[in-house]
N, CA, C and O atoms as a Maestro MAE file, in Angstrom:
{
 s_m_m2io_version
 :::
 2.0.0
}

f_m_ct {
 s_m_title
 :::
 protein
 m_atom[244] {
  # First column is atom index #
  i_m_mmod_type
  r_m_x_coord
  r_m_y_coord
  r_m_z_coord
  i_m_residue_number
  s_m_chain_name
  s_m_pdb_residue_name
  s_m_pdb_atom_name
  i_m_atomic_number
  :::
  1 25 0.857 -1.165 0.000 1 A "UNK " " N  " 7
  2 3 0.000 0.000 0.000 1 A "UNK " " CA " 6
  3 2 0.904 1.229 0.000 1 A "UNK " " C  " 6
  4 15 1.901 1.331 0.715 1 A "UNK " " O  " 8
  5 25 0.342 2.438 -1.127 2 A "UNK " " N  " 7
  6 3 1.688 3.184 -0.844 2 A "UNK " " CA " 6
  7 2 0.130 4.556 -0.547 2 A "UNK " " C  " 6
  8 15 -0.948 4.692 -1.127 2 A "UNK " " O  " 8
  9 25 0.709 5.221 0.476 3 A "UNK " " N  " 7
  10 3 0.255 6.491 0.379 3 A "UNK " " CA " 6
  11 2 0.037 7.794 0.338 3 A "UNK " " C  " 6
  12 15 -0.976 8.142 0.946 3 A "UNK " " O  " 8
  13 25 0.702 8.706 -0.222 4 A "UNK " " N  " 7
  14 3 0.698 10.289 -0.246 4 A "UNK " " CA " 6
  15 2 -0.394 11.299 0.173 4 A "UNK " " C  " 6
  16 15 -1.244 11.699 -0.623 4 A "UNK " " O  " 8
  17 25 -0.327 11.690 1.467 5 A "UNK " " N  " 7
  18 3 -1.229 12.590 1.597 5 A "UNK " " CA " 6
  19 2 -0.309 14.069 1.977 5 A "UNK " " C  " 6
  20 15 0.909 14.247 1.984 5 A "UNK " " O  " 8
  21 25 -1.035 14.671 2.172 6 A "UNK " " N  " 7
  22 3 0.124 15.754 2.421 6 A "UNK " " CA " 6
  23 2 -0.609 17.423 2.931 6 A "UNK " " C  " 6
  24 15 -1.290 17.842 1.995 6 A "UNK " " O  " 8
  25 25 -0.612 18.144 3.821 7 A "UNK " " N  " 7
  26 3 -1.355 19.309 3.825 7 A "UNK " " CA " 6
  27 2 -2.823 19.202 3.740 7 A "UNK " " C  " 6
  28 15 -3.481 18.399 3.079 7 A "UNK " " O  " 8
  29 25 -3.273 20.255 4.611 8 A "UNK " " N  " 7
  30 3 -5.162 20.484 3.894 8 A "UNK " " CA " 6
  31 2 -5.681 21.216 3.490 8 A "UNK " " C  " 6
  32 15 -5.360 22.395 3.636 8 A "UNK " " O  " 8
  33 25 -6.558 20.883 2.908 9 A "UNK " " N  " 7
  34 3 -7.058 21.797 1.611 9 A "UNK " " CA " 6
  35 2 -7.464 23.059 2.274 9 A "UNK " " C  " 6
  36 15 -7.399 23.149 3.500 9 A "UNK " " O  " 8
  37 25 -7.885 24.048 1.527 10 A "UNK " " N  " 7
  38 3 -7.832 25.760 1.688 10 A "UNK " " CA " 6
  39 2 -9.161 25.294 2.851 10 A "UNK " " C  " 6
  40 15 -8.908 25.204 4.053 10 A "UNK " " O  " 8
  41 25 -9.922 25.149 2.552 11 A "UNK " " N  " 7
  42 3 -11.001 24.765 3.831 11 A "UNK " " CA " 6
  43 2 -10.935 24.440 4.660 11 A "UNK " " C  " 6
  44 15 -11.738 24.845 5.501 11 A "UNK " " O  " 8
  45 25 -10.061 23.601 4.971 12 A "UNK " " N  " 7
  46 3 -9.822 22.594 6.074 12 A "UNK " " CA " 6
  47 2 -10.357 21.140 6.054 12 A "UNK " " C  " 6
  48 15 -9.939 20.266 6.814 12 A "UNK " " O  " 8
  49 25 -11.412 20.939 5.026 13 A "UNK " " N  " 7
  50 3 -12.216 19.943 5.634 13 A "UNK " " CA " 6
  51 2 -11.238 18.306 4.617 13 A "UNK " " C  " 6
  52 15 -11.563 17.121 4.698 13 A "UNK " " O  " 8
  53 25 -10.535 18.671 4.113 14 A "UNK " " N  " 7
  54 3 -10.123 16.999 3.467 14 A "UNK " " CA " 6
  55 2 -8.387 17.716 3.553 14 A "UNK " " C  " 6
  56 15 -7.947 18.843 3.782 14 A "UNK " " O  " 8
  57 25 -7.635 16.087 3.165 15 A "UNK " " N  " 7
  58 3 -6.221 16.302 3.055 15 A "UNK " " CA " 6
  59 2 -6.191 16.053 1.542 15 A "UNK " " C  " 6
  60 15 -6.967 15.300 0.955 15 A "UNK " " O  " 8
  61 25 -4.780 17.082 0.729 16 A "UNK " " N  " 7
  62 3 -4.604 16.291 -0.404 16 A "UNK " " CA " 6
  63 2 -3.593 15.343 -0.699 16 A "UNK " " C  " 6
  64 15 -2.413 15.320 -0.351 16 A "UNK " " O  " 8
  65 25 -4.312 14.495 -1.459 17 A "UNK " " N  " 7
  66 3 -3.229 13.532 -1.881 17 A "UNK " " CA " 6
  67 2 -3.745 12.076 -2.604 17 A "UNK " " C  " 6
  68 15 -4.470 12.219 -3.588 17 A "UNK " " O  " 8
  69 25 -3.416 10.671 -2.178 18 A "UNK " " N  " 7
  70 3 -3.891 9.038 -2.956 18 A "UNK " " CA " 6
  71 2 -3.443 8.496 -1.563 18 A "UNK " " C  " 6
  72 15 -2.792 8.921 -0.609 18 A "UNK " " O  " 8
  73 25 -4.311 6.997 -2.011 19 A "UNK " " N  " 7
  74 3 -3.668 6.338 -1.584 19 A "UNK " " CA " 6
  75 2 -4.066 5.369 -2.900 19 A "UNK " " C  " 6
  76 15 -4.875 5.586 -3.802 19 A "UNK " " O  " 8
  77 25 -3.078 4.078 -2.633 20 A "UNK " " N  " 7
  78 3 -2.999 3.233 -4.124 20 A "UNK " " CA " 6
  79 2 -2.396 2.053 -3.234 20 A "UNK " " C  " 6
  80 15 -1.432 2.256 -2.496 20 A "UNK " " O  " 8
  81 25 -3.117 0.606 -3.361 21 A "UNK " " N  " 7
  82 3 -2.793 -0.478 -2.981 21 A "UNK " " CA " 6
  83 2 -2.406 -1.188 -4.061 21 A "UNK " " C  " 6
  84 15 -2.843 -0.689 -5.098 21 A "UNK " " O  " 8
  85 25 -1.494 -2.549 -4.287 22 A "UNK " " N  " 7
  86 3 -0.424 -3.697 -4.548 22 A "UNK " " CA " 6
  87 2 0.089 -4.707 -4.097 22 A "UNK " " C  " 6
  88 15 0.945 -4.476 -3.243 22 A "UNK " " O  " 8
  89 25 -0.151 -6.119 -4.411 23 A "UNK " " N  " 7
  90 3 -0.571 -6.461 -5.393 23 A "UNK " " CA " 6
  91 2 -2.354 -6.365 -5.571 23 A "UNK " " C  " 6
  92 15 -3.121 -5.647 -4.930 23 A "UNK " " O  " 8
  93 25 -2.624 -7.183 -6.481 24 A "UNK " " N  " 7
  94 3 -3.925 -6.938 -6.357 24 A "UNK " " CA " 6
  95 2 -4.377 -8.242 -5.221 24 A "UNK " " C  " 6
  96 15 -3.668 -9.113 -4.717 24 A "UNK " " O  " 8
  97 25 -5.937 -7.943 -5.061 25 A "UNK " " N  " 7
  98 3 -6.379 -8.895 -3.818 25 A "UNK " " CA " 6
  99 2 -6.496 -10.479 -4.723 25 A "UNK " " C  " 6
  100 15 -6.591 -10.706 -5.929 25 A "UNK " " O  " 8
  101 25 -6.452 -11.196 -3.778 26 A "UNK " " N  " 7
  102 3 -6.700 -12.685 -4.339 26 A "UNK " " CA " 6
  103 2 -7.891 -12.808 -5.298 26 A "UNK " " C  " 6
  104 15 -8.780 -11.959 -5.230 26 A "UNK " " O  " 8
  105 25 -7.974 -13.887 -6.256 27 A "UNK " " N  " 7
  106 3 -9.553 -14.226 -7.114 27 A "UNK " " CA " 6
  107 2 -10.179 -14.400 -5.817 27 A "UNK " " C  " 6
  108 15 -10.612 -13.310 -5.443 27 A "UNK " " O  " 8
  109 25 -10.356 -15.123 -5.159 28 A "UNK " " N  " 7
  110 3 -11.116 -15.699 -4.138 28 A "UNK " " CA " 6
  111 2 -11.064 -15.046 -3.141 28 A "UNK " " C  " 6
  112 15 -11.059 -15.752 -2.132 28 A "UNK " " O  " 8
  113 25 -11.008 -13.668 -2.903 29 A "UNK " " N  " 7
  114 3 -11.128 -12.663 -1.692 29 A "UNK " " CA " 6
  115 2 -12.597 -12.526 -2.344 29 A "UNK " " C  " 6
  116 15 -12.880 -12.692 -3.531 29 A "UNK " " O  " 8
  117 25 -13.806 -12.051 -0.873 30 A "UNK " " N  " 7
  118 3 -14.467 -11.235 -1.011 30 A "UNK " " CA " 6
  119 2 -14.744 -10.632 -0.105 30 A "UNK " " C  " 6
  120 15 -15.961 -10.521 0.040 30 A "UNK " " O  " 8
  121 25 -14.008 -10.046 0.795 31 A "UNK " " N  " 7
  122 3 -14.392 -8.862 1.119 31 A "UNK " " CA " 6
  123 2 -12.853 -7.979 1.492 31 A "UNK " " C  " 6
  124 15 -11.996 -8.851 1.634 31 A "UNK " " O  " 8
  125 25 -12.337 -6.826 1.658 32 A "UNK " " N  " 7
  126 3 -11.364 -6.008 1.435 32 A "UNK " " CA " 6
  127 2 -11.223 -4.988 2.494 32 A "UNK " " C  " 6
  128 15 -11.480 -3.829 2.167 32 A "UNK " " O  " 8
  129 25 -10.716 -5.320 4.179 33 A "UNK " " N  " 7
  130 3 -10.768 -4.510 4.626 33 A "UNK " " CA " 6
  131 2 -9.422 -3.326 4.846 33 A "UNK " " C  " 6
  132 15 -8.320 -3.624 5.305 33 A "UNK " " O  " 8
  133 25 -9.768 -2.210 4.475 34 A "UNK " " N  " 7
  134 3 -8.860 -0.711 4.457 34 A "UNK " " CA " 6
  135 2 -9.012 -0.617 5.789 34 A "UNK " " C  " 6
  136 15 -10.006 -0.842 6.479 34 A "UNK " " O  " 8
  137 25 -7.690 -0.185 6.152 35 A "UNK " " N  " 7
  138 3 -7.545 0.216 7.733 35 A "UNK " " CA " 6
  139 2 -6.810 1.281 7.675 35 A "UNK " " C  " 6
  140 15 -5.642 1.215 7.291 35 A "UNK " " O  " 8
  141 25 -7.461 2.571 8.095 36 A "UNK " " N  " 7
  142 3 -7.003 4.145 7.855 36 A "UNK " " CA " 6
  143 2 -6.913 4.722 9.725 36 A "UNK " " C  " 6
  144 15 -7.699 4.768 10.672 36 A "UNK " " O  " 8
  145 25 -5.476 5.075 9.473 37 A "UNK " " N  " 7
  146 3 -5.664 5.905 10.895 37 A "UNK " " CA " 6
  147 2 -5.582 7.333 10.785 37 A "UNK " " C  " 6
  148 15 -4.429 7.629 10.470 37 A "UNK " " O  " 8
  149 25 -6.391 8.452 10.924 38 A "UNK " " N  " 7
  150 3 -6.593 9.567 10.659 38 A "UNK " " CA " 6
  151 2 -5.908 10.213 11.661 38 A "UNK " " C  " 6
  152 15 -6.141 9.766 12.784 38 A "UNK " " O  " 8
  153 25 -4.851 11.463 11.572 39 A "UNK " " N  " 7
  154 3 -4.697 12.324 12.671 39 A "UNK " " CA " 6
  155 2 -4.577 13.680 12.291 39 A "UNK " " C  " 6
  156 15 -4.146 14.224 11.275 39 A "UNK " " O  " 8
  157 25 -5.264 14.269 13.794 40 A "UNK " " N  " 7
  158 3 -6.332 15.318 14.068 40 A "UNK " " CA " 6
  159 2 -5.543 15.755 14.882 40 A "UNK " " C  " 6
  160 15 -5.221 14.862 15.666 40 A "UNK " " O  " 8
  161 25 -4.849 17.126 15.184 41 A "UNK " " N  " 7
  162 3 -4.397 17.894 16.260 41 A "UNK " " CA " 6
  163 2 -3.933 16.781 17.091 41 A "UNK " " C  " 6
  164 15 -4.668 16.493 18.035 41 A "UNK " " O  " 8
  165 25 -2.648 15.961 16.900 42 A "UNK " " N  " 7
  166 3 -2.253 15.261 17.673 42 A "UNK " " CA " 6
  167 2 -3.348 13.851 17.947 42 A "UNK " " C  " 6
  168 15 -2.736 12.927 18.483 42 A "UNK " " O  " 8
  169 25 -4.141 13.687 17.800 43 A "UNK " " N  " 7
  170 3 -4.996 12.689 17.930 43 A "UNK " " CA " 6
  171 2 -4.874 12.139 16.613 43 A "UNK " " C  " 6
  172 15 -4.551 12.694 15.563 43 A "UNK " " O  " 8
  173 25 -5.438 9.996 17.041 44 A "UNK " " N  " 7
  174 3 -5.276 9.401 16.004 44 A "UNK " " CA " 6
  175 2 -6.673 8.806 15.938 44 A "UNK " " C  " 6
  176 15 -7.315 8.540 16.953 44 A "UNK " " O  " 8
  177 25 -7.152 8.592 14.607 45 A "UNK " " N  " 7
  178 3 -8.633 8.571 14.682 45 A "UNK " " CA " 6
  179 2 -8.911 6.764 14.272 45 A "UNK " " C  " 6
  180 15 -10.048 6.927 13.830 45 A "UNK " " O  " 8
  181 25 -8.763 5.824 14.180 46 A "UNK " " N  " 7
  182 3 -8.383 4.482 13.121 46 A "UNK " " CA " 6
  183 2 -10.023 4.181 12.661 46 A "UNK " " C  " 6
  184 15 -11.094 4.362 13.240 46 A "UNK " " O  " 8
  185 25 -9.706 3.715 11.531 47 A "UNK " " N  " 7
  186 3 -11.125 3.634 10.758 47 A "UNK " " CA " 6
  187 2 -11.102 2.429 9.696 47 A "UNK " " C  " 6
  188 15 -10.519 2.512 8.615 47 A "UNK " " O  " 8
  189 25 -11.542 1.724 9.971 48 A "UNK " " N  " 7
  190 3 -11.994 0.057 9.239 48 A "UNK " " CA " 6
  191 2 -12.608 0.081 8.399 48 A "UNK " " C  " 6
  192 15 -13.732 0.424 8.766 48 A "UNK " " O  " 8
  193 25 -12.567 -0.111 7.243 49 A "UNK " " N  " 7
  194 3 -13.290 -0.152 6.339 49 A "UNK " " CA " 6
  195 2 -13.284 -1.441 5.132 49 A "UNK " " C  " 6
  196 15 -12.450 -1.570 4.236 49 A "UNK " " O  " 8
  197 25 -14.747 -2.538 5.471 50 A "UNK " " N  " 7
  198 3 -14.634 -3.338 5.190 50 A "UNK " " CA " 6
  199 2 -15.545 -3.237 3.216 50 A "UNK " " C  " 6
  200 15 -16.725 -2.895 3.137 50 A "UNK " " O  " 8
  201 25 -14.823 -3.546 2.083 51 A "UNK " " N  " 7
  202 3 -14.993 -3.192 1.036 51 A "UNK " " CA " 6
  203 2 -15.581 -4.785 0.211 51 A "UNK " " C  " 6
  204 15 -14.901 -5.811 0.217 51 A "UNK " " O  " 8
  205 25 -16.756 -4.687 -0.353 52 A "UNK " " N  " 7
  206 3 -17.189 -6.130 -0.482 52 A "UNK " " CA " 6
  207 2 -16.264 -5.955 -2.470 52 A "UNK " " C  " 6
  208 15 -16.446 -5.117 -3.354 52 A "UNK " " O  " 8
  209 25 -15.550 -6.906 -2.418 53 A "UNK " " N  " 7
  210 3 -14.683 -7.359 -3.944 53 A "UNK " " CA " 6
  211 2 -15.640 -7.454 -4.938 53 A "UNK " " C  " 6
  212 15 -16.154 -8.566 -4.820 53 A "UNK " " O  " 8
  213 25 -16.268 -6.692 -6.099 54 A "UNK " " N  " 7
  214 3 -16.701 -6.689 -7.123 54 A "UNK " " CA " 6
  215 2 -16.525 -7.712 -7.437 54 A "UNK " " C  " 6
  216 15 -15.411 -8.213 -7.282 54 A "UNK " " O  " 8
  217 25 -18.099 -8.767 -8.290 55 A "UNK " " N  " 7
  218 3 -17.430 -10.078 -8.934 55 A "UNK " " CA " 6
  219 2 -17.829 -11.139 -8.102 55 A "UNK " " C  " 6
  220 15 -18.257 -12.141 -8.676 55 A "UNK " " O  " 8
  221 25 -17.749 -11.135 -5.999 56 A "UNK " " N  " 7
  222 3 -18.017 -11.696 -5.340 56 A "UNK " " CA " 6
  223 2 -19.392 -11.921 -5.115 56 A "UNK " " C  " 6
  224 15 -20.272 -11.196 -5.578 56 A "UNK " " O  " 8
  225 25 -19.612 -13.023 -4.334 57 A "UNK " " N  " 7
  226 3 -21.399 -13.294 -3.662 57 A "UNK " " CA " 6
  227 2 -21.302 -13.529 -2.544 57 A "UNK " " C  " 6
  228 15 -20.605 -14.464 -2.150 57 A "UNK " " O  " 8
  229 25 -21.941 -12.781 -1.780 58 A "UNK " " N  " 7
  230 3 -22.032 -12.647 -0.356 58 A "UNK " " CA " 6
  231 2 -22.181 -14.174 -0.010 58 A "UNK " " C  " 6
  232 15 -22.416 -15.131 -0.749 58 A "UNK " " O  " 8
  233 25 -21.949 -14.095 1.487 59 A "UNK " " N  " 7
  234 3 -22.144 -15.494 2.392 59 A "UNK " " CA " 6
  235 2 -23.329 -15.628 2.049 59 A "UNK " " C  " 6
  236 15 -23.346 -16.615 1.314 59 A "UNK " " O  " 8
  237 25 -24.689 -15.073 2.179 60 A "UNK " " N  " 7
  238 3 -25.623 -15.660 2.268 60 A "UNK " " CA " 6
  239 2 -26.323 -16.086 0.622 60 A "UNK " " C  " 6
  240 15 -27.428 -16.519 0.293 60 A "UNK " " O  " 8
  241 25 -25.506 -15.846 0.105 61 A "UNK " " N  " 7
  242 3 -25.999 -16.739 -1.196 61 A "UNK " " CA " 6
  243 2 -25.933 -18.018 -1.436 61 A "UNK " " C  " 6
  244 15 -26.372 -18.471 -2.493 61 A "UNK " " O  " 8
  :::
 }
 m_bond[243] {
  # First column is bond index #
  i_m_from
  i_m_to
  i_m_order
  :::
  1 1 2 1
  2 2 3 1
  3 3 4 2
  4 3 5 1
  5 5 6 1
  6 6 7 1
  7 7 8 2
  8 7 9 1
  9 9 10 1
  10 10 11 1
  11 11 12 2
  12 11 13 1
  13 13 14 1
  14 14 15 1
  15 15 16 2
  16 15 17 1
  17 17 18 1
  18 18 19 1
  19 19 20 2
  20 19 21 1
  21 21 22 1
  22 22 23 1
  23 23 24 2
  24 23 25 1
  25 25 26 1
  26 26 27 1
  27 27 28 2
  28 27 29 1
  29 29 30 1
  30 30 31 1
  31 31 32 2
  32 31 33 1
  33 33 34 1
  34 34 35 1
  35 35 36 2
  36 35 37 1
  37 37 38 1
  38 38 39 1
  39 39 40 2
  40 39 41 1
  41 41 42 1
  42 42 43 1
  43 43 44 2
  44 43 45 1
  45 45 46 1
  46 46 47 1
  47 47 48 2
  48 47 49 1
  49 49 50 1
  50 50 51 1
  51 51 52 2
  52 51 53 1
  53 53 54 1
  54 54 55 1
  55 55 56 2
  56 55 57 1
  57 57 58 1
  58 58 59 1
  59 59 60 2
  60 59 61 1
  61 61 62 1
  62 62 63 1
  63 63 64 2
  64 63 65 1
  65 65 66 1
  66 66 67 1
  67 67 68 2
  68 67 69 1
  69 69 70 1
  70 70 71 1
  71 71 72 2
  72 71 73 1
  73 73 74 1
  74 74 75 1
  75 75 76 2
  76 75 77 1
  77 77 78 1
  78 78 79 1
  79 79 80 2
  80 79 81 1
  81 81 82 1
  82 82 83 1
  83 83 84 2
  84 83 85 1
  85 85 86 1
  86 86 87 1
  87 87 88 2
  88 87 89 1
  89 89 90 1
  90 90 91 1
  91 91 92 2
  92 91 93 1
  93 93 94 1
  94 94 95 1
  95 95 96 2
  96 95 97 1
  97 97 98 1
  98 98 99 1
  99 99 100 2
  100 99 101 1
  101 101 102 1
  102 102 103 1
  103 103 104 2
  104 103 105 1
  105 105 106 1
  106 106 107 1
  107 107 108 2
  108 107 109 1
  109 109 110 1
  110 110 111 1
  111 111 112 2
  112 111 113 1
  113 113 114 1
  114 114 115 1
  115 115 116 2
  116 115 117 1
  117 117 118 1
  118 118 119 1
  119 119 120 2
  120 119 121 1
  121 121 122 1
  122 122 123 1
  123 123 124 2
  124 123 125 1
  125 125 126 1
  126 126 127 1
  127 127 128 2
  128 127 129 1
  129 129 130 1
  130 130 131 1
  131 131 132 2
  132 131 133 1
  133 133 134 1
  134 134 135 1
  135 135 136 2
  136 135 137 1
  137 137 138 1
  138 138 139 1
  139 139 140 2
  140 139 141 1
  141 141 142 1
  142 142 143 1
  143 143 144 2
  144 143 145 1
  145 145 146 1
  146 146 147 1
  147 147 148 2
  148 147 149 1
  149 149 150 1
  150 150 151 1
  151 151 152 2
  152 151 153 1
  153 153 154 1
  154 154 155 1
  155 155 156 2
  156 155 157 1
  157 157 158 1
  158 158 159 1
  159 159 160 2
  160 159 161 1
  161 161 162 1
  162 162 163 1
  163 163 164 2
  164 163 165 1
  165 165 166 1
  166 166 167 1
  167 167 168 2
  168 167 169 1
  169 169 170 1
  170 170 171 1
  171 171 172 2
  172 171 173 1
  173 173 174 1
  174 174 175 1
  175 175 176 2
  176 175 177 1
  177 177 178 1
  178 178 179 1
  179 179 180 2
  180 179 181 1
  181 181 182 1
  182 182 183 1
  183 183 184 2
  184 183 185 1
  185 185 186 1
  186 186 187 1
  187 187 188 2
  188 187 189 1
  189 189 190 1
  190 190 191 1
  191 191 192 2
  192 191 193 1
  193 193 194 1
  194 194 195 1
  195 195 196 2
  196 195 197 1
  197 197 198 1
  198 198 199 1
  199 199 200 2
  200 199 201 1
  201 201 202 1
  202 202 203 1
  203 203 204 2
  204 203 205 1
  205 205 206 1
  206 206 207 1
  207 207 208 2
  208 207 209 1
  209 209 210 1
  210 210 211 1
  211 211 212 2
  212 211 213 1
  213 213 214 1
  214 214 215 1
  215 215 216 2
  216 215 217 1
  217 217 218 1
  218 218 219 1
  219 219 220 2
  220 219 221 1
  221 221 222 1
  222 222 223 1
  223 223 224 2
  224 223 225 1
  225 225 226 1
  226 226 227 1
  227 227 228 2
  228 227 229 1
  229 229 230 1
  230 230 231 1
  231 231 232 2
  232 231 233 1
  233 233 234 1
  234 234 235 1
  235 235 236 2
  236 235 237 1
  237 237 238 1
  238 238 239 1
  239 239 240 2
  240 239 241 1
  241 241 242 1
  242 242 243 1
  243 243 244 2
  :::
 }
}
């Protein structure tokens, strides 16, 4: 995972920059969780984010 963020925007409200993950996920992944830790005036915020793999069928199918 590589990621560039850098400074915030004239507003304040977002940072600019990417992030861009490598390699790609397995055929047989379906679901993709991003794990982001955000920091805020010295505070760290962590944020999970579970991404269902395009292509996949949920468990309950």
């Amino acid at each position: 995972m590589t990621t560039s963020s850098y400074g915030l925007s004239e507003d304040g409200g977002h940072t600019d920059g990417a992030i861009t993950g490598r390699p790609a996920v397995a055929p047989s992944a379906r679901v993709l969780t991003v794990c982001l830790t955000f920091l805020r005036e010295g505070r760290e915020y962590p944020c999970d984010l579970p991404l269902e793999v395009p292509g996949t069928r949920s468990d309950s199918d």
